[in-house]
C-alpha positions in Angstrom: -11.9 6.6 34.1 -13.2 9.7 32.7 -16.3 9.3 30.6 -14.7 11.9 28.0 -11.5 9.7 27.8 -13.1 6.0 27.8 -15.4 7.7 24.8 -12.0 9.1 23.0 -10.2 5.3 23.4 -12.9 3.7 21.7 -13.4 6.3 19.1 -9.7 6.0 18.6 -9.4 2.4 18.9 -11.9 2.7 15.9 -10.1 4.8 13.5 -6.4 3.7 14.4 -6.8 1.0 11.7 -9.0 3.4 9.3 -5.1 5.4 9.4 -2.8 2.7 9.0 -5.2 1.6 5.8 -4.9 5.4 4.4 -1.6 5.6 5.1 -0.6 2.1 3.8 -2.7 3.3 0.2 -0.7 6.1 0.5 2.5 4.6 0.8 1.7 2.3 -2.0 0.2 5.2 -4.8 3.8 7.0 -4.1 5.9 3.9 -4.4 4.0 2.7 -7.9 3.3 6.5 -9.2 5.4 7.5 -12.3 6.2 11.4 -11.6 7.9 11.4 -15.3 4.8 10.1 -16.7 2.4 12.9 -14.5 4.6 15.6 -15.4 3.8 15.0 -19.0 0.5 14.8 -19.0 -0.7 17.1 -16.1 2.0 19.9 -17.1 2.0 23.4 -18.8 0.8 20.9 -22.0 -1.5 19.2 -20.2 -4.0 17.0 -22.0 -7.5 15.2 -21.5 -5.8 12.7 -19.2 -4.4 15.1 -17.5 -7.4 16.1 -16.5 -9.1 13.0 -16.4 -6.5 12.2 -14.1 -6.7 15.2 -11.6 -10.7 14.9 -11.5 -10.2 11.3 -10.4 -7.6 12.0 -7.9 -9.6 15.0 -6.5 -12.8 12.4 -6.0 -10.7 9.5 -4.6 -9.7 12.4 -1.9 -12.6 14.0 -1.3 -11.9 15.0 2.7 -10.3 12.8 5.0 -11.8 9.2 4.8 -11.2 8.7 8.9 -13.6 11.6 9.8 -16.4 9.3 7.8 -15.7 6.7 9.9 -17.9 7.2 13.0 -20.7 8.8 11.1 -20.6 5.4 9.1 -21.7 3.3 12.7 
């Protein structure tokens, strides 16, 4: 095999479950997320939670956790 391709296999094989874990966590912060209860506090009122809210969000998805991976080895 290539050298290029055998490195981009194991690279993959690497990340492949770092995706399905993202995209399970995903899954699950969409299925348990109250939209009714987001819209009210991160609206035009928005409040402290709001914010406290969006600034947690925004650090829990700081870039995309499977680029970290390999720099991680």
């Amino acid at each position: 095999m290539l050298p290029i391709l055998n490195s981009y296999l194991k690279l993959l094989i690497n990340i492949l479950p770092i995706f399905v874990f993202v995209y399970f966590l995903m899954l699950l912060s969409n299925y348990f997320t109250d939209k009714e209860l987001l819209q009210k506090h991160m609206g035009e009122s928005g409040t402290i939670k709001g914010w406290a809210i969006a600034i947690i969000a925004g650090i829990a998805s700081a870039g995309p956790v499977y680029m970290w991976y390999p720099l991680m080895e």
